[in-house]
MIDRENDO-474431 format. One line per 2 residues: their letters; for each residue x, z, y negated of N, C-alpha, C, CB. Coordinates in Angstrom, 2 decimals, decimal comma, always signed. Atoms other than C-alpha are relative to their C-alpha. Glycine has a CB too. Layout:
! residues N
A> X/Z/Y/X/Z/Y/X/Z/Y/X/Z/Y ~ ...;
END
This chain:
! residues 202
XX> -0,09/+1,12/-0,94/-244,53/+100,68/-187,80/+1,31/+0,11/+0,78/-0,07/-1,37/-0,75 ~ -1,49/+0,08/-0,99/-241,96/+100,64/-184,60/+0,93/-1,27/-0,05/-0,41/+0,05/+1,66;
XX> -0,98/+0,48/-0,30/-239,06/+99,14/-184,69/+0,21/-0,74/+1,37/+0,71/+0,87/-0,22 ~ -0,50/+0,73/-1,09/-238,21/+96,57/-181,94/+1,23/-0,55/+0,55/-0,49/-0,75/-0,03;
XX> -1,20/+1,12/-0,41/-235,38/+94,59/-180,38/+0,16/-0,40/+0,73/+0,96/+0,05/+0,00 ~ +0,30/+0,92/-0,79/-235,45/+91,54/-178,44/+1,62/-0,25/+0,73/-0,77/-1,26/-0,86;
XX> -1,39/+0,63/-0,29/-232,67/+90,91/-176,22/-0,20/-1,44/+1,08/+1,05/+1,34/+0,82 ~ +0,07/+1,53/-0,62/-232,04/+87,38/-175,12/+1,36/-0,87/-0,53/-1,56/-0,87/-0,61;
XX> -0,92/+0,82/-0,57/-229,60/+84,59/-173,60/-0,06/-0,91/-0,62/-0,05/-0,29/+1,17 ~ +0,15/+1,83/-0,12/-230,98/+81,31/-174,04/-0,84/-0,47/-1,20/-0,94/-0,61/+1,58;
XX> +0,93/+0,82/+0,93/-233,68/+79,30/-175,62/-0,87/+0,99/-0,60/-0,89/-1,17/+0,75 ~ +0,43/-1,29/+0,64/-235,26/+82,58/-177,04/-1,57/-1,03/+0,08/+0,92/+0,70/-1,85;
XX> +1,34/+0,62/+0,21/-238,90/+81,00/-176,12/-1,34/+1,28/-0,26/-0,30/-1,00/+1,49 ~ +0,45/-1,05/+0,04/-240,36/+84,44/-175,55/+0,30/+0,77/-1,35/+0,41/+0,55/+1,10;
XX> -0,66/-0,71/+1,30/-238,51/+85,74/-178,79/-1,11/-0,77/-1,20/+2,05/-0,50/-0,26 ~ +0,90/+0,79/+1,16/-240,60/+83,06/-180,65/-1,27/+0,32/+0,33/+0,11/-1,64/-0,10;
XX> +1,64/-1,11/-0,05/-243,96/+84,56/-179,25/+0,18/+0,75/-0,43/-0,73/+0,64/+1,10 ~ +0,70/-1,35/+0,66/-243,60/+87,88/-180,17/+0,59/+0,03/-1,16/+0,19/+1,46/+0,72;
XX> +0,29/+0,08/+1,12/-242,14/+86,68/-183,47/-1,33/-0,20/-0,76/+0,64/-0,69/-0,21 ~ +1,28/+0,69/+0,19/-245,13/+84,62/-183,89/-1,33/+0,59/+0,12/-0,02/-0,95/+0,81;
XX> +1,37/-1,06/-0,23/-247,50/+87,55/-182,90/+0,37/+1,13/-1,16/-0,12/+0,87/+1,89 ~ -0,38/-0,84/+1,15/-245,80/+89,55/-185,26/-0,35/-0,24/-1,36/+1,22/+0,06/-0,04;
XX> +0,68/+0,55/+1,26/-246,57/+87,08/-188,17/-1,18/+0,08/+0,25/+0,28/-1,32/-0,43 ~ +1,43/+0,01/+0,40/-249,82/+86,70/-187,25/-0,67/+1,54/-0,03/-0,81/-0,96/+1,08;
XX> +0,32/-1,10/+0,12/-250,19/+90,51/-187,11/-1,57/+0,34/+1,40/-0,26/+0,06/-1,76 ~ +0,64/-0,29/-1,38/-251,69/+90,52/-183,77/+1,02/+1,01/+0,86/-0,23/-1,52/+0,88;
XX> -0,80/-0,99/-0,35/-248,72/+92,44/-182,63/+0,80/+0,96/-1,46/+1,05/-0,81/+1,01 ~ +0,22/-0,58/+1,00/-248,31/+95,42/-185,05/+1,84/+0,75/+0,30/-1,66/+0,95/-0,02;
XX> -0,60/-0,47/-0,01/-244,52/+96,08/-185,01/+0,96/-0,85/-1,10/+0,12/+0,33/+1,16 ~ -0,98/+0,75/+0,82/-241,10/+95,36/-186,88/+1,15/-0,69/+0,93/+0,68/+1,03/-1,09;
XX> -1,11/+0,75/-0,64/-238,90/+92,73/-185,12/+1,10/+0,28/-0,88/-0,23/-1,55/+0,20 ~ -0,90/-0,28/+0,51/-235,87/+94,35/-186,12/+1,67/-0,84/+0,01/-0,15/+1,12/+0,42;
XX> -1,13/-0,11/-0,43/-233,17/+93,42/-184,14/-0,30/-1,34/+1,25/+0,38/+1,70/+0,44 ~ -0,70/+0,88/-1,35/-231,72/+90,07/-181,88/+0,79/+0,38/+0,67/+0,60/-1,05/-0,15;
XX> -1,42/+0,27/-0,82/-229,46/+90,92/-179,21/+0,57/-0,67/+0,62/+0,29/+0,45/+0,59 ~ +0,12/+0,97/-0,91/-227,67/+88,21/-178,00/+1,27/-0,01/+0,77/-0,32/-1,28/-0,62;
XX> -1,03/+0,57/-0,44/-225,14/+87,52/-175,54/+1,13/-0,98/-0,06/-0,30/-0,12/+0,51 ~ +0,01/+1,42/-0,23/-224,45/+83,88/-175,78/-0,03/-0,41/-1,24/-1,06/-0,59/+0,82;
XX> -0,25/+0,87/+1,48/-222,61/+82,36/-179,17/-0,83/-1,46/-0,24/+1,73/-0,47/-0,08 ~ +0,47/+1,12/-0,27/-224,44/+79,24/-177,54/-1,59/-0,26/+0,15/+0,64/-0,28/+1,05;
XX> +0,93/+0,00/+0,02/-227,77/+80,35/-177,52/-0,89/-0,51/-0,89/-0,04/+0,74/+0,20 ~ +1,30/+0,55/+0,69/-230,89/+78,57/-179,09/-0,71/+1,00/-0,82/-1,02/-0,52/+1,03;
XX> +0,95/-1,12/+0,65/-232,62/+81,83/-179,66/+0,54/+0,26/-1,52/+0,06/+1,53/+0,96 ~ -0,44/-0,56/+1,13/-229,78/+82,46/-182,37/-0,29/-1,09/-1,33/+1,56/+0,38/+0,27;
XX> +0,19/+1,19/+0,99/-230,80/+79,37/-184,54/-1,62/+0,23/-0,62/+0,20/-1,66/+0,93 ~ +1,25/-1,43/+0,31/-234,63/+81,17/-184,14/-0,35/+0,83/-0,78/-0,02/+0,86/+0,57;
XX> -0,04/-1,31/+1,21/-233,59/+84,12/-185,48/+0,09/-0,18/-1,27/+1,07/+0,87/+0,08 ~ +0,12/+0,53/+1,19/-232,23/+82,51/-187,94/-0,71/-0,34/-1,42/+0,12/-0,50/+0,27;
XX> +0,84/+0,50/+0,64/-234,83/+80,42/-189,20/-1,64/+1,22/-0,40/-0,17/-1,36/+0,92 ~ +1,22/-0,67/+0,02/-237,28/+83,44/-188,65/+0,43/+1,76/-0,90/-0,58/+0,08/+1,90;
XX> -0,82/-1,12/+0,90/-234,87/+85,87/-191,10/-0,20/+1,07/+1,06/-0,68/+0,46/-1,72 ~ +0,01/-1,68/-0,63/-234,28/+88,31/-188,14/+1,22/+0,39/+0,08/-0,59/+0,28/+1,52;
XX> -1,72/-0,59/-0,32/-231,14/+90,21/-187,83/+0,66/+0,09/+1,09/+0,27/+1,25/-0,28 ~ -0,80/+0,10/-1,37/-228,66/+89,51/-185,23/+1,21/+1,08/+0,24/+0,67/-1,50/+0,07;
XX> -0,94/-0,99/-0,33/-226,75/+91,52/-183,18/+1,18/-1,42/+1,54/-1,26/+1,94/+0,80 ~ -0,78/+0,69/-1,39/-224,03/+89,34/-181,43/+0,96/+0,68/+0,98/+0,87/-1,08/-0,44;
XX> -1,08/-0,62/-0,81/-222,39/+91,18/-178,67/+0,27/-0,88/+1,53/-0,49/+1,68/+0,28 ~ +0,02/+1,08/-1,39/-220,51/+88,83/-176,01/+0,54/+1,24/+1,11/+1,39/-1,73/-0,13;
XX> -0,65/-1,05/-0,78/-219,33/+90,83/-173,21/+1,62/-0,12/+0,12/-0,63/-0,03/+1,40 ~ -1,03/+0,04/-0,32/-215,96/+89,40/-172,69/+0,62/+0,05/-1,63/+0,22/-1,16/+1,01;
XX> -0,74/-0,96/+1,39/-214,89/+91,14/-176,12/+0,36/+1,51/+0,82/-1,46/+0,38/-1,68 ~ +0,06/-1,12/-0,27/-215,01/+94,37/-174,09/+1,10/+0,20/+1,47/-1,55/+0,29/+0,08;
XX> -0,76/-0,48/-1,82/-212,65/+95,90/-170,87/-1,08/+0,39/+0,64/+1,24/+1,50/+0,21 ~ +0,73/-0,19/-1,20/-215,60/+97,08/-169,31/-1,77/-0,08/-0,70/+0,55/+1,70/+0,83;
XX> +1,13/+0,44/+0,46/-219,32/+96,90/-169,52/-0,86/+1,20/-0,51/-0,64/-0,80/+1,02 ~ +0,25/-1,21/+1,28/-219,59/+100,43/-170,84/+0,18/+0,14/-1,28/+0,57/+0,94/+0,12;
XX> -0,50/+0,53/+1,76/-217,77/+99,51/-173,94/-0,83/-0,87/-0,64/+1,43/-0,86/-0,15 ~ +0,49/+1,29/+0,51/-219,72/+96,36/-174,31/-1,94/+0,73/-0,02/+0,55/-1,69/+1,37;
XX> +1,27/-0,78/+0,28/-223,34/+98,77/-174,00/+0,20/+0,59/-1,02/-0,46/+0,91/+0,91 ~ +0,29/-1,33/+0,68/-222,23/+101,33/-175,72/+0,31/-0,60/-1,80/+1,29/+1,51/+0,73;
XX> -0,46/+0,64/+0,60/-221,51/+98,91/-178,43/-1,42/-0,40/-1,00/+0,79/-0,92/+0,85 ~ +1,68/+0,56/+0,29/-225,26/+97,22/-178,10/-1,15/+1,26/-0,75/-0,80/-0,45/+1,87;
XX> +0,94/-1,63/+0,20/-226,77/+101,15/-178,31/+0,53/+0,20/-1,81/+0,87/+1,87/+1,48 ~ -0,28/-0,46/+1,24/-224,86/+101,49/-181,37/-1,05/-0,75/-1,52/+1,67/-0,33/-0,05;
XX> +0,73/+0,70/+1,18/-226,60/+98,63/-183,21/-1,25/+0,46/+0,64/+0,21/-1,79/-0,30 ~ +1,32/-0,65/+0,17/-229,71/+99,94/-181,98/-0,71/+1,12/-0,57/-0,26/+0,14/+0,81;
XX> +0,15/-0,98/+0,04/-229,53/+103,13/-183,15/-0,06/+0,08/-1,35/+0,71/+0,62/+0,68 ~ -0,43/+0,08/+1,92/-228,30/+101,80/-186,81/-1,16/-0,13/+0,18/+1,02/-1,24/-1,11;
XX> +1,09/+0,65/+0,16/-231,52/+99,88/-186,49/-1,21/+0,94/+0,02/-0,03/-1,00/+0,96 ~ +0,82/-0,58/-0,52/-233,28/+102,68/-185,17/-1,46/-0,31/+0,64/+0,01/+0,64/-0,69;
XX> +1,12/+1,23/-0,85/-235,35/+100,49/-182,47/-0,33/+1,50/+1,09/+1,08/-2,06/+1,10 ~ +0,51/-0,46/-1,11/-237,76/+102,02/-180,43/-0,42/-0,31/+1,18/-0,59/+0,34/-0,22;
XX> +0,03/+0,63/-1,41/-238,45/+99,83/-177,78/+0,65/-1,41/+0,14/-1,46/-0,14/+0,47 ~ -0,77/+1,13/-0,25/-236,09/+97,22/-176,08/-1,07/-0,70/+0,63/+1,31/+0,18/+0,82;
XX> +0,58/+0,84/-0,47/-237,71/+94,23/-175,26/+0,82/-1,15/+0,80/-0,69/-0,36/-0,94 ~ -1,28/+0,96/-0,28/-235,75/+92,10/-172,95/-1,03/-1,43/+0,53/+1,35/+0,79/+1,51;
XX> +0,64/+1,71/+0,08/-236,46/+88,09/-172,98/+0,55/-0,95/+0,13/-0,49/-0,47/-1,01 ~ -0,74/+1,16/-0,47/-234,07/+86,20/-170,98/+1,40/+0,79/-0,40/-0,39/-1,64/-0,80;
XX> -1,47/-0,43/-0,04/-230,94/+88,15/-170,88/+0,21/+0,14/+0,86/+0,51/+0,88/-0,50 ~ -0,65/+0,00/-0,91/-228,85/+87,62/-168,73/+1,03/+0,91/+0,47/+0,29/-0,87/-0,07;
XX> -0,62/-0,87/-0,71/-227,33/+90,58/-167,73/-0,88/+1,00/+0,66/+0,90/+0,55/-0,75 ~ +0,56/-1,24/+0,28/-228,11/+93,44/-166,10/+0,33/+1,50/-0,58/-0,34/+0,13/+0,88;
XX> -0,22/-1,32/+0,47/-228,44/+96,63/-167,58/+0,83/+1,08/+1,07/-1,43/+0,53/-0,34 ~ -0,59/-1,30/-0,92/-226,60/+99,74/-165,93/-0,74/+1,10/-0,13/+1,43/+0,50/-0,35;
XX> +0,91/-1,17/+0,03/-228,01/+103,07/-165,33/+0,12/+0,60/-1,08/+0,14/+0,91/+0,97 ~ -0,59/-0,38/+0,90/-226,05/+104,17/-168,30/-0,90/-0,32/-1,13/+1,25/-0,48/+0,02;
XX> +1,43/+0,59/+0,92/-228,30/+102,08/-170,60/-1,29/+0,38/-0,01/-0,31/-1,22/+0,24 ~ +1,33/+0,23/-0,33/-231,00/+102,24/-168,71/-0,27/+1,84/-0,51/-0,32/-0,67/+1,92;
XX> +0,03/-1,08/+0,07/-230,74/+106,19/-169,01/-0,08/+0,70/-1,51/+0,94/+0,27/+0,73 ~ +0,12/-0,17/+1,77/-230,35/+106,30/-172,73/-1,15/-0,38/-0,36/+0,99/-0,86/-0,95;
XX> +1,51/+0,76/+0,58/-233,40/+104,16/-173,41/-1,20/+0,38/+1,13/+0,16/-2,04/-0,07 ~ +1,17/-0,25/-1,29/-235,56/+105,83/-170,39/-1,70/-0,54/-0,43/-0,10/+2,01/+0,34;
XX> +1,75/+0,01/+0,08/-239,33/+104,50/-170,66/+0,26/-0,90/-0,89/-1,09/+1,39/-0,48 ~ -0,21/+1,26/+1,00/-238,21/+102,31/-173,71/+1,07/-1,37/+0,06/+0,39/+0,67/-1,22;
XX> -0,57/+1,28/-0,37/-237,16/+99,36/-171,93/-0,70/-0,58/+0,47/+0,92/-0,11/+0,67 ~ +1,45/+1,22/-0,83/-239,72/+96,56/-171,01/+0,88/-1,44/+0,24/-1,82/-0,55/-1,51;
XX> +0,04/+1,76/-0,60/-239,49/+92,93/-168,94/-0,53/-0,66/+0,50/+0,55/-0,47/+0,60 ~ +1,20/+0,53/-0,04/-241,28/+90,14/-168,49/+0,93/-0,83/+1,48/-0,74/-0,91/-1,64;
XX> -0,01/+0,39/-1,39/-241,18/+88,59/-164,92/-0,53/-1,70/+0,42/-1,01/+1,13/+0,70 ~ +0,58/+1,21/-0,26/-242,25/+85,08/-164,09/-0,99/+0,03/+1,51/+1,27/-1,06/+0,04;
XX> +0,46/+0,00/-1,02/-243,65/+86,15/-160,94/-0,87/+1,02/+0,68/+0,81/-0,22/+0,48 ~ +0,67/-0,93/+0,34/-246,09/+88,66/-159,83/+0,54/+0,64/+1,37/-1,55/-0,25/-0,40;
XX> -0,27/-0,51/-0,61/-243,98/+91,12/-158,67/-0,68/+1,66/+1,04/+0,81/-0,21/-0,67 ~ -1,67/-0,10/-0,73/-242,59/+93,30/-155,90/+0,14/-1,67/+0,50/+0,14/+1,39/+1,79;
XX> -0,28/+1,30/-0,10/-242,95/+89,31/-155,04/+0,97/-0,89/-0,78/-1,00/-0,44/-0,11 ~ -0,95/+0,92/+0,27/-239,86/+86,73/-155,34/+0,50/+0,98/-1,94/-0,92/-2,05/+0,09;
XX> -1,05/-1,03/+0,91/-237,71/+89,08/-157,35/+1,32/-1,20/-0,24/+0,66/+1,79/+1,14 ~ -1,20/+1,29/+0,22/-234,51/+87,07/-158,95/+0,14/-0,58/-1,32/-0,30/-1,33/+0,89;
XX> -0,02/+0,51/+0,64/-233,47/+84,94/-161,52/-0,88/-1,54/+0,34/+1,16/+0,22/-0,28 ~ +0,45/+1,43/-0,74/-235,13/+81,59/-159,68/-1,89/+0,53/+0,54/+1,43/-0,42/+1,85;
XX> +1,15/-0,40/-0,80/-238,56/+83,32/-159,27/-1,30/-1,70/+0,05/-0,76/+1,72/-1,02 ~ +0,98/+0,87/+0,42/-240,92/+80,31/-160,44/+0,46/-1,21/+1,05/+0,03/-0,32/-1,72;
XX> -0,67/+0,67/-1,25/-238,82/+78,26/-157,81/-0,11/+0,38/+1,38/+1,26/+0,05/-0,14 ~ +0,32/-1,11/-1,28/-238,90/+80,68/-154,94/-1,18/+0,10/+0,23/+0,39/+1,42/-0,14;
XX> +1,75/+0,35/-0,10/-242,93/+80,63/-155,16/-0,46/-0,95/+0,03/-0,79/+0,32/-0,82 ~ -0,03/+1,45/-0,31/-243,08/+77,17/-155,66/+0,64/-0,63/+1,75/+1,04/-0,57/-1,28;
XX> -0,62/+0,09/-0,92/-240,92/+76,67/-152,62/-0,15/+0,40/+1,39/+0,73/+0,32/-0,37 ~ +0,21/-1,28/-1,13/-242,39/+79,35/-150,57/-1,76/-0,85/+0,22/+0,11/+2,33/-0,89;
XX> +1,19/+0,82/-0,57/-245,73/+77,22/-150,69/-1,06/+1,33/-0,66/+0,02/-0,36/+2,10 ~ +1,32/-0,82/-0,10/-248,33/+80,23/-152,17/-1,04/-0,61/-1,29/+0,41/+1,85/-0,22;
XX> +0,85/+0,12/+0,53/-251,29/+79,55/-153,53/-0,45/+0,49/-1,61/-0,49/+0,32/+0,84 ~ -0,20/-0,30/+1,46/-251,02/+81,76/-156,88/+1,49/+1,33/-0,27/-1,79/+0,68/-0,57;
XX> -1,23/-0,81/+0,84/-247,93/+83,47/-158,92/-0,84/+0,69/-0,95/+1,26/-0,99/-0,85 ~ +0,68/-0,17/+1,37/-248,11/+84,56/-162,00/+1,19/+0,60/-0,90/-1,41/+1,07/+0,06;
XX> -0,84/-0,72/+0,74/-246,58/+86,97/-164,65/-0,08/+1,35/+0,34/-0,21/-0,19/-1,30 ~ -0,35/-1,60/-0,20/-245,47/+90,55/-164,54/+0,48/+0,43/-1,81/+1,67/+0,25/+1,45;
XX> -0,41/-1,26/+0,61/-244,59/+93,06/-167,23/+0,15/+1,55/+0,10/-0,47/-0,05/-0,68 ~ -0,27/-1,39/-0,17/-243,05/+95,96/-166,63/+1,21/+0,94/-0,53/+0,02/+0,07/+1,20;
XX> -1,04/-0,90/+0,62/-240,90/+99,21/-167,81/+1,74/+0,15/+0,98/-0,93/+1,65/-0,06 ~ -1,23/+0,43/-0,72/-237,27/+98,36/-166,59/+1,23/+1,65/+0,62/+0,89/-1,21/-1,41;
XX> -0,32/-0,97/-0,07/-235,32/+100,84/-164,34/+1,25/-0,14/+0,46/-0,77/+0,65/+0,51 ~ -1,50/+0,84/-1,11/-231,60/+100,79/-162,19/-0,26/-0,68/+0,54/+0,80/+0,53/+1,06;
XX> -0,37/+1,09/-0,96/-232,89/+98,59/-159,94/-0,35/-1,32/-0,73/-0,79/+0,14/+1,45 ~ +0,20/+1,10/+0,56/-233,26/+94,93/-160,73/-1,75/-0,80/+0,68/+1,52/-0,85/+0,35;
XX> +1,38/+0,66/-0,21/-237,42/+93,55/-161,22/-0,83/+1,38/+0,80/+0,15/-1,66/+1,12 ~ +0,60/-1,23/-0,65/-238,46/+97,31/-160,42/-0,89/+0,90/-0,05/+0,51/+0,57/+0,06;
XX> +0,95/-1,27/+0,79/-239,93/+99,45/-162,88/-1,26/-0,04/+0,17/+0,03/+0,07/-1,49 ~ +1,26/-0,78/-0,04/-243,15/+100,96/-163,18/-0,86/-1,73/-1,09/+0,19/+2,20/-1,04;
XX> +1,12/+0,92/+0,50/-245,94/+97,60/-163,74/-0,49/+0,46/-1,23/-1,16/-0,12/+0,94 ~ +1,06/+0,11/+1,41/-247,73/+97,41/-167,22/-0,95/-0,91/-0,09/+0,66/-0,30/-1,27;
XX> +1,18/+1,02/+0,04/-249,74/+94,24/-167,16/+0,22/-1,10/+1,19/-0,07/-0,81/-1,57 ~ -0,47/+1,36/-0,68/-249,80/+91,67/-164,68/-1,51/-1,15/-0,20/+0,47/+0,39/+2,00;
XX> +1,01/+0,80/+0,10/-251,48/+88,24/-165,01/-0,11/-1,28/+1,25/+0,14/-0,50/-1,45 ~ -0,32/+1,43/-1,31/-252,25/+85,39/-162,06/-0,04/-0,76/-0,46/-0,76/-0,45/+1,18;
XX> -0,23/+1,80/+0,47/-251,56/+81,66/-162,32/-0,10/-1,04/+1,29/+1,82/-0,32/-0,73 ~ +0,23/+0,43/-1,10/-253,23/+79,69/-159,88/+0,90/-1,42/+0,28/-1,44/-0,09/+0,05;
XX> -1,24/+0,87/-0,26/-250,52/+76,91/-158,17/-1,25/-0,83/+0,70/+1,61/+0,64/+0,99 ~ +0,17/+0,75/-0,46/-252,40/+73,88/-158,15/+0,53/-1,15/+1,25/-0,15/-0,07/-0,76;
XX> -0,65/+0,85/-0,77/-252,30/+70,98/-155,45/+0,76/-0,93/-0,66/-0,77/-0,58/+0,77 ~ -0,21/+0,93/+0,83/-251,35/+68,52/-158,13/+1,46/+0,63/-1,05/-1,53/-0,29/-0,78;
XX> -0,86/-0,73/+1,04/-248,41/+70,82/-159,55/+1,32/-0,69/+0,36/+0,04/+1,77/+0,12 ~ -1,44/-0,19/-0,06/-245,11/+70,41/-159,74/+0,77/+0,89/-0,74/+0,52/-1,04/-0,23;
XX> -0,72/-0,91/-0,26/-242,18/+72,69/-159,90/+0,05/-0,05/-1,95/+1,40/-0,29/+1,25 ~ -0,08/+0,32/+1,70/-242,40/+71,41/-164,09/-1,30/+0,80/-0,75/-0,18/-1,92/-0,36;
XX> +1,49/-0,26/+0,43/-245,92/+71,75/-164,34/-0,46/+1,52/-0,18/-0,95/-0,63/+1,11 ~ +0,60/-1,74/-0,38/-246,45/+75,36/-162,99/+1,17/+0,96/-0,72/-0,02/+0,47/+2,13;
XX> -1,45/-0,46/+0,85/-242,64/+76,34/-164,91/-1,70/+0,57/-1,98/+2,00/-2,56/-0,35 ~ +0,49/+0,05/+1,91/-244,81/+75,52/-168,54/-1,55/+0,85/-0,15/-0,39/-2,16/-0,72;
XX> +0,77/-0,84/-0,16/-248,06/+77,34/-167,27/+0,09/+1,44/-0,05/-0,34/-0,30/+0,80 ~ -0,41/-1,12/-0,37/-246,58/+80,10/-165,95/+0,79/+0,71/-1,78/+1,11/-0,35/+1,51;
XX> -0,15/-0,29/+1,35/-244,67/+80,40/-169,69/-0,79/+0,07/-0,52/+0,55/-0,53/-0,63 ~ +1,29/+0,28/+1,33/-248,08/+79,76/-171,74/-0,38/+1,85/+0,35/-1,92/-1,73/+0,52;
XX> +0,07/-1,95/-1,12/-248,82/+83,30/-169,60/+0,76/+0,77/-0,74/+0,90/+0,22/+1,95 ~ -0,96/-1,04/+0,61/-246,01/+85,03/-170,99/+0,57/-0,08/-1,24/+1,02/+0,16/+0,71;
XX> -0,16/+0,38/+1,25/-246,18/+83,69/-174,19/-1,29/+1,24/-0,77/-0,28/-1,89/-0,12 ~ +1,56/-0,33/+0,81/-250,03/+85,40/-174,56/+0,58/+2,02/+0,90/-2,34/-1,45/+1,00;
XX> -0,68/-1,36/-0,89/-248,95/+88,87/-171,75/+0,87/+0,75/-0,71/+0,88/-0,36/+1,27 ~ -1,01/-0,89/+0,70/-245,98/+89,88/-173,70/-0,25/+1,07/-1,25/+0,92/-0,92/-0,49;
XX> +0,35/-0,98/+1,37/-247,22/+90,64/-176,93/-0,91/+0,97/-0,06/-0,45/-0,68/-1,07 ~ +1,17/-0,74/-0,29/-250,28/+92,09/-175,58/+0,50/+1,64/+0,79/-1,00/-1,10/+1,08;
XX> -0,41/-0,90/-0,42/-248,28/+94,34/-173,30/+1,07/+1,29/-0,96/+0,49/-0,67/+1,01 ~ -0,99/-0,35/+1,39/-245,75/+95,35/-176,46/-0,82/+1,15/-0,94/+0,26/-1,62/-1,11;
XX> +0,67/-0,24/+0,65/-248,79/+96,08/-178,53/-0,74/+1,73/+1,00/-0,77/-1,47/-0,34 ~ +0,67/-1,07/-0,68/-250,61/+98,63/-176,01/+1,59/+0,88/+0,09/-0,95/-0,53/+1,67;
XX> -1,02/-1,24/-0,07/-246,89/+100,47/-175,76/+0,16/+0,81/-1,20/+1,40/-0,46/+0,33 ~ -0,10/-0,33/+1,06/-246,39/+100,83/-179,16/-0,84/+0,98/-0,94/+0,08/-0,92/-0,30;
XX> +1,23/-0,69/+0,42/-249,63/+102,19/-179,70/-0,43/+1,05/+0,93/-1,10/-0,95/-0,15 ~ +0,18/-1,41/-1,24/-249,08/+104,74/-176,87/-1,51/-0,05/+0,80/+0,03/+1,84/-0,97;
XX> +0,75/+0,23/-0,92/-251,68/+103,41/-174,71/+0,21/-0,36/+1,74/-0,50/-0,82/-0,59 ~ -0,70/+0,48/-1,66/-249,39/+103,18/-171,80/-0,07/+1,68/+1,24/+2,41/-0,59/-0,38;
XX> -0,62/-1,98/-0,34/-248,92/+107,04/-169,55/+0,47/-0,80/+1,38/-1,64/+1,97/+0,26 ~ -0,63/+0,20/-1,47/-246,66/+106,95/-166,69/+0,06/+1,12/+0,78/+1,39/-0,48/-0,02;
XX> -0,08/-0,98/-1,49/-247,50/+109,07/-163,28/+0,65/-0,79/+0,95/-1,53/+0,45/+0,75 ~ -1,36/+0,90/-1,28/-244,35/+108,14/-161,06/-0,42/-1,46/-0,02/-0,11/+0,58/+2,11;
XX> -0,10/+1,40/+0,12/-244,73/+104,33/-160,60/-1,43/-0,76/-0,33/+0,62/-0,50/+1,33 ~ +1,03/+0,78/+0,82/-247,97/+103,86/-162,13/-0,46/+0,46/-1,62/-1,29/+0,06/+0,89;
XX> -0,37/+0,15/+1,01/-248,16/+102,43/-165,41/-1,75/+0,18/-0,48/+1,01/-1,33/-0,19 ~ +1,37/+0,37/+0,29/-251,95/+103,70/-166,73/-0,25/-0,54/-1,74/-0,92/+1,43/+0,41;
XX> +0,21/+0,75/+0,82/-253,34/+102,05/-169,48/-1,79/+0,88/-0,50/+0,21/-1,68/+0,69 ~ +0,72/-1,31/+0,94/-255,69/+104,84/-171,91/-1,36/-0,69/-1,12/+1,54/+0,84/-1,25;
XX> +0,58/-0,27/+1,03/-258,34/+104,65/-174,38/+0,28/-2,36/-1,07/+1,11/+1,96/-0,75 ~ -0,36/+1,38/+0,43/-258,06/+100,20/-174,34/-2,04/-0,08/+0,03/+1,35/-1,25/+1,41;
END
């Protein structure tokens, strides 16, 4: 069974799905590893309660943000994680990272990208007036909301929505997407020809 590790900021809501797919053995891996940024984070109270092992690395422990990776890589490597899962972290990665972990880096999107790229995507679509969003998952590269697609799902933006309403939809999405997309990597059902992500023998 592969080794995982979730990295995340905040309310670790995504961290508690693919725990929660993990118990129920719908997603067939080992949640190894928390990485968190943020002494203040929710997710770390999560982990906690869900006996996972934390990795706290803040950045402003470090002079630069090579030190403060090469730091994160290290506990991954104890751990020996095979695919990063990122789930609300708030940084971005560098090429440096990104180059070490090539192909084994996934993120989940609120929006169905190359569309409203950002931290504010579910706002920016809302705002922008379209008719449906959705979710994204994809393999993370230097640029920011880029990599090579894996699953995407739509979420139709009712008339009756609000900016609350279509927020907690749009999550229920990437609560059920994530693990599903996790599960087909893990199980090498993914092949990548330049920026398309095919999907084998499902």
């Amino acid at each position: 069974m592969k080794n995982i590790a979730v990295f995340a900021s905040g309310r670790g809501t995504n961290f508690n799905a693919i725990a929660q797919a993990v118990k129920k053995k719908s997603l067939k891996v080992n949640l190894a590893l928390l990485v968190c940024d943020n002494p203040k984070a929710p997710v770390l109270d999560k982990a906690r309660r869900l006996k996972v092992k934390t990795a706290l690395v803040k950045r402003e422990d470090f002079a630069t943000k090579k030190d403060f990776e090469k730091t994160i890589i290290r506990f991954l490597k104890k751990n020996k994680i095979s695919l990063v899962v990122m789930a609300g972290f708030m940084r971005l990665l560098s090429a440096f990272f990104v180059k070490a972990y090539k192909n084994r880096i996934v993120n989940i999107h609120p929006a169905l990208l190359p569309s409203f790229k950002g931290a504010h995507a579910i706002k920016d679509a809302f705002a922008y007036g379209v008719k449906a969003t959705g979710v994204t998952v994809h393999f993370v590269d230097e640029a920011m909301d880029h990599g090579p697609i894996i699953l995407q799902r739509e979420v139709a933006v009712k008339e009756s929505d609000t900016l609350g309403s279509l927020e907690a939809r749009i999550h229920r999405v990437e609560h059920q997407l994530y693990p599903e997309a996790i599960q087909l990597i893990v199980q090498g059902k993914i092949r990548l020809k330049g920026r398309r992500a095919r999907i084998t023998g499902r």
